[in-house]
C-alpha positions as CSV (number, residue, x, y, z in Angstrom):
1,X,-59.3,23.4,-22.3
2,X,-60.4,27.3,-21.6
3,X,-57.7,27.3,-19.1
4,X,-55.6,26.6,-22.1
5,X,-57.0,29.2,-24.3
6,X,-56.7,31.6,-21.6
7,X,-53.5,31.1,-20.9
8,X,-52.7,31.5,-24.7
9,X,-54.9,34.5,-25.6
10,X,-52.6,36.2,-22.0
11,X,-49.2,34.8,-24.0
12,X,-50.8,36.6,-27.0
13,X,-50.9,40.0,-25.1
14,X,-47.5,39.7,-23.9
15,X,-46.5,39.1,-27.9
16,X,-48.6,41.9,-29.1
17,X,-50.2,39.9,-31.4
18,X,-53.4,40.9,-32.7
19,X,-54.4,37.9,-35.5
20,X,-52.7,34.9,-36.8
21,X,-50.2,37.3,-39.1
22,X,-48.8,39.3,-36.6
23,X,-45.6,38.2,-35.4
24,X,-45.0,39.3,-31.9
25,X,-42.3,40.2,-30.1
26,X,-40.3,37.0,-30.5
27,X,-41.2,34.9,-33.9
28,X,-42.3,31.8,-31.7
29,X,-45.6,32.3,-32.6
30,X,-45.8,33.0,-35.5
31,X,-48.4,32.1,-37.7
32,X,-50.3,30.7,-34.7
33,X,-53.8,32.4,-33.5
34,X,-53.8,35.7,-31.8
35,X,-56.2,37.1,-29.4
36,X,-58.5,37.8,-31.9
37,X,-58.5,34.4,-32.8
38,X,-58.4,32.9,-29.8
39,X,-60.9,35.1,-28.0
40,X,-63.4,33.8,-30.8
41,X,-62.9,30.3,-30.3
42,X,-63.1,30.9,-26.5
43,X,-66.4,32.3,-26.8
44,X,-67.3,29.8,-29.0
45,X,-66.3,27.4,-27.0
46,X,-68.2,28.9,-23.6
47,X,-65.7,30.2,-21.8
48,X,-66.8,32.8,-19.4
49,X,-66.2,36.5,-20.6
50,X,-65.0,37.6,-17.1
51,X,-62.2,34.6,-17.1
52,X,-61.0,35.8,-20.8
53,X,-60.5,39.4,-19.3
54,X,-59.5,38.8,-16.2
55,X,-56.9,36.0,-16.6
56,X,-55.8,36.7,-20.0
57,X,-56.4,40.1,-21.2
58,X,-55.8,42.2,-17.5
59,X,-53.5,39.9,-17.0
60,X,-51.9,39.8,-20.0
61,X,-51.7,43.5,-19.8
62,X,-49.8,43.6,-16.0
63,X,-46.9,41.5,-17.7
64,X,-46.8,44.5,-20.4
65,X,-47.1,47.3,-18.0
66,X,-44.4,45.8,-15.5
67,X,-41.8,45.2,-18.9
68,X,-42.6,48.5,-20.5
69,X,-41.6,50.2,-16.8
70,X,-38.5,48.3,-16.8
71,X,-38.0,49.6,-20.2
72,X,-37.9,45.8,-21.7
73,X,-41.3,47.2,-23.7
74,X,-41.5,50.6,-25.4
75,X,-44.3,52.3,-26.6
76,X,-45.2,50.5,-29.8
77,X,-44.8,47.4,-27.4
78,X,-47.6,48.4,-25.6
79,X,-49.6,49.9,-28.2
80,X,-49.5,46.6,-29.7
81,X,-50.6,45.0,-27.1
82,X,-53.4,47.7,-26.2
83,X,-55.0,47.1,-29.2
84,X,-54.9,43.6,-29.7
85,X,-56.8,43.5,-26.3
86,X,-58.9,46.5,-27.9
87,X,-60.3,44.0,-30.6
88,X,-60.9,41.6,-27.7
89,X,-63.2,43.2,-26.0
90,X,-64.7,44.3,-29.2
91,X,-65.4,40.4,-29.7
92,X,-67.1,40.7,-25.9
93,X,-69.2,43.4,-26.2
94,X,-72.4,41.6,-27.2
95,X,-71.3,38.6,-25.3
96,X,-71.1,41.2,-22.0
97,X,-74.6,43.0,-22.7
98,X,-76.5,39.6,-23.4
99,X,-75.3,38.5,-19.8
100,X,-76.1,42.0,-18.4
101,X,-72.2,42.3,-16.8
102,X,-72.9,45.4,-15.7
103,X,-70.2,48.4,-16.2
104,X,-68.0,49.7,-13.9
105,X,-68.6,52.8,-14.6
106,X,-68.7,55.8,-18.1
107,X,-65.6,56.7,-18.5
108,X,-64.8,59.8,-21.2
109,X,-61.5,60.8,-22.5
110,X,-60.2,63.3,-25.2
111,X,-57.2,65.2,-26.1
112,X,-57.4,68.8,-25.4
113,X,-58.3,71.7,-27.4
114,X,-54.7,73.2,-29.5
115,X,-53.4,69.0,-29.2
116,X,-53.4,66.7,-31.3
117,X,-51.6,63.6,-30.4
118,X,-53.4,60.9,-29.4
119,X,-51.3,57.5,-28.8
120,X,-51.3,58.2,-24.9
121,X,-54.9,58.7,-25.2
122,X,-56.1,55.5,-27.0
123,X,-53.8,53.4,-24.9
124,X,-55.8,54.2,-21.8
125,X,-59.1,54.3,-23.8
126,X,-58.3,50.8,-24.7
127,X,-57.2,49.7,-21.1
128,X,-59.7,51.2,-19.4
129,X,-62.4,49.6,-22.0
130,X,-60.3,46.0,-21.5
131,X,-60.6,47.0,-17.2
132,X,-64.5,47.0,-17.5
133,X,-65.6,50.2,-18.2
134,X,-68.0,52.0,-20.9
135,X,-65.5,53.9,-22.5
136,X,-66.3,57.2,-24.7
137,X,-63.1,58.5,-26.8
138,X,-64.1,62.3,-27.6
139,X,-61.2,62.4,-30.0
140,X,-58.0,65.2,-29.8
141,X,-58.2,68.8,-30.3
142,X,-61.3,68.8,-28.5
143,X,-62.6,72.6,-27.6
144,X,-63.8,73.3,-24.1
145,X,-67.0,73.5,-25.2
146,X,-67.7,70.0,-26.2
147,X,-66.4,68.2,-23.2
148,X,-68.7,70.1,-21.1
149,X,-71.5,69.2,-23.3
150,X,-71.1,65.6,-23.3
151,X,-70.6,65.7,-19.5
152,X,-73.9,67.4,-19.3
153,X,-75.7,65.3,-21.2
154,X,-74.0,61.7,-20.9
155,X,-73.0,62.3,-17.2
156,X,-69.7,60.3,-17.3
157,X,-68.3,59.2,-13.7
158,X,-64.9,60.0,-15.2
159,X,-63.6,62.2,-17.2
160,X,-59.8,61.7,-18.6
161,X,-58.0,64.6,-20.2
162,X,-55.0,64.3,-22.2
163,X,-52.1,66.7,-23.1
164,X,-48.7,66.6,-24.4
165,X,-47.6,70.0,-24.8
166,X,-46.7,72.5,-22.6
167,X,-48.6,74.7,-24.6
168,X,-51.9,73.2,-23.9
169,X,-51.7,71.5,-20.7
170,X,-53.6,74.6,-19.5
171,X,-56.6,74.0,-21.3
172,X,-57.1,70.9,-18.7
173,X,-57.6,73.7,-16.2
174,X,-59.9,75.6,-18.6
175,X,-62.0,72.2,-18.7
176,X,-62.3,72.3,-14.9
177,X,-63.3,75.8,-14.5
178,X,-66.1,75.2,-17.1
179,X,-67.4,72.3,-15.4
180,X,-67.2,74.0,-12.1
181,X,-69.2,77.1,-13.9
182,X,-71.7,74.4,-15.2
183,X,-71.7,72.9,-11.5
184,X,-70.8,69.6,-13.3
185,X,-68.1,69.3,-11.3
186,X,-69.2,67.4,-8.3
187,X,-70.4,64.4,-10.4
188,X,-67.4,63.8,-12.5
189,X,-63.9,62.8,-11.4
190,X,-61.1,64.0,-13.6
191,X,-58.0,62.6,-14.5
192,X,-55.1,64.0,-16.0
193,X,-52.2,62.8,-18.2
194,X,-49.5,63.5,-20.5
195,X,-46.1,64.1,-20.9
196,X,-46.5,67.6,-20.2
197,X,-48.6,67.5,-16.6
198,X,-47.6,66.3,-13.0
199,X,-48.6,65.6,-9.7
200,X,-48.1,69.4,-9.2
201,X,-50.0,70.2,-12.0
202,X,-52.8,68.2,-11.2
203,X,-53.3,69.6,-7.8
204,X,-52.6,73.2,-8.9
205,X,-55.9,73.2,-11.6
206,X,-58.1,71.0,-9.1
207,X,-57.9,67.7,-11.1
208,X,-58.7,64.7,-9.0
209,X,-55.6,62.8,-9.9
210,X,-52.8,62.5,-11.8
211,X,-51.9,59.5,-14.1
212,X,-48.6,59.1,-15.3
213,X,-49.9,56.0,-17.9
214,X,-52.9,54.0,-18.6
215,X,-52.1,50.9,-15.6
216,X,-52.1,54.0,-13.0
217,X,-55.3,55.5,-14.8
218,X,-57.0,51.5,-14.6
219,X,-55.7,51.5,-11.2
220,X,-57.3,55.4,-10.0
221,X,-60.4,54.1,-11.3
222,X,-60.5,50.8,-9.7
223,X,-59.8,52.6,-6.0
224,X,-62.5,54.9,-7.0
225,X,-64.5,51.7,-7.2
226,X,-63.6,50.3,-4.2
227,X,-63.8,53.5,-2.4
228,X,-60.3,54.9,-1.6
């Protein structure tokens, strides 16, 4: 039976559907639980947290990363399916902290100072959340000043930064310097992304990596984890 309900919340994913009146990517489903749904009745029904994020939602997920870099998936593909697992782990949360799974880490993210597009930006936050980790969203258009602060005082292991524009890809630079001025640096890893940014980029301000979408940023953090 949970093997079952697994394998239908990771189906769900694929869909993009969230509840019971989404539709999905094909209308097979429809009018059927979706992963919030089935997530709840998998709780209910005692099946392990790290089985529902690990074979359905991850893996769920991998099927939508490998389609969307094939270009079978676009963008509101995957934002669909982002925050259907978004509401999962939601659900998890308490069912996480009252079995003391510990956290793979504090992960912050915002949107630069001068930007203010976000969809990039809550994708990963919601991967990343869905991967394992403590996830803090500082929001977009978010000055220098404030990321430093929160790094100071939360002391996040990661640090994503976000920019679309070429006219404020920059400011990720300006982040770095501050932290470096604060001596923060050493104790946060930063990663970059955007439309805007590169490889190039990234090693020309000092960033620690580059992501080029949220399955590379889950992936960064995971060899971080595992000590590459």
């Amino acid at each position: 039976m949970s093997k079952e309900i697994v394998a239908s919340i990771k189906e769900n994913v694929i869909q993009g559907r969230k509840t019971k009146d989404d539709i999905g990517i094909d209308d097979s489903l429809a009018g059927t639980p979706g992963v919030v749904e089935l997530t709840e009745q998998a709780v209910k029904g005692d099946v392990s947290p790290q089985m529902i994020i690990t074979e359905g939602l991850t893996a769920g997920m991998q099927v939508v990363g490998e389609k969307f870099s094939t270009k079978e998936y676009f963008i509101p593909d995957m934002l669909a399916s982002a925050e259907a697992v978004g509401a999962a782990m939601d659900i998890l949360k308490p069912v996480l902290e009252a079995a003391s799974v510990e956290s793979k880490g504090r992960f912050a993210i915002a949107t630069v100072k001068g930007d203010i597009h976000d969809i990039g930006k809550n994708i990963v936050a919601i991967l990343v959340k869905g991967a394992g980790y403590e996830v803090h969203d500082l929001g977009i258009d978010v000055p220098t000043e404030k990321v430093v602060e929160f790094v100071r005082d939360e002391k996040p292991q990661y640090l994503g930064l976000s920019a679309l524009l070429t006219t404020t890809m920059t400011e990720m630079g300006v982040v770095i310097t501050a932290l470096e001025e604060n001596k923060l640096r050493g104790g946060v890893k930063v990663l970059i992304g955007g439309a805007a940014v590169s490889q190039e980029f990234a090693k020309e301000i000092g960033a620690d990596a580059y992501c080029v979408d949220a399955f590379q940023a889950v992936k960064v953090l995971d060899g971080y984890q595992q000590g590459d």
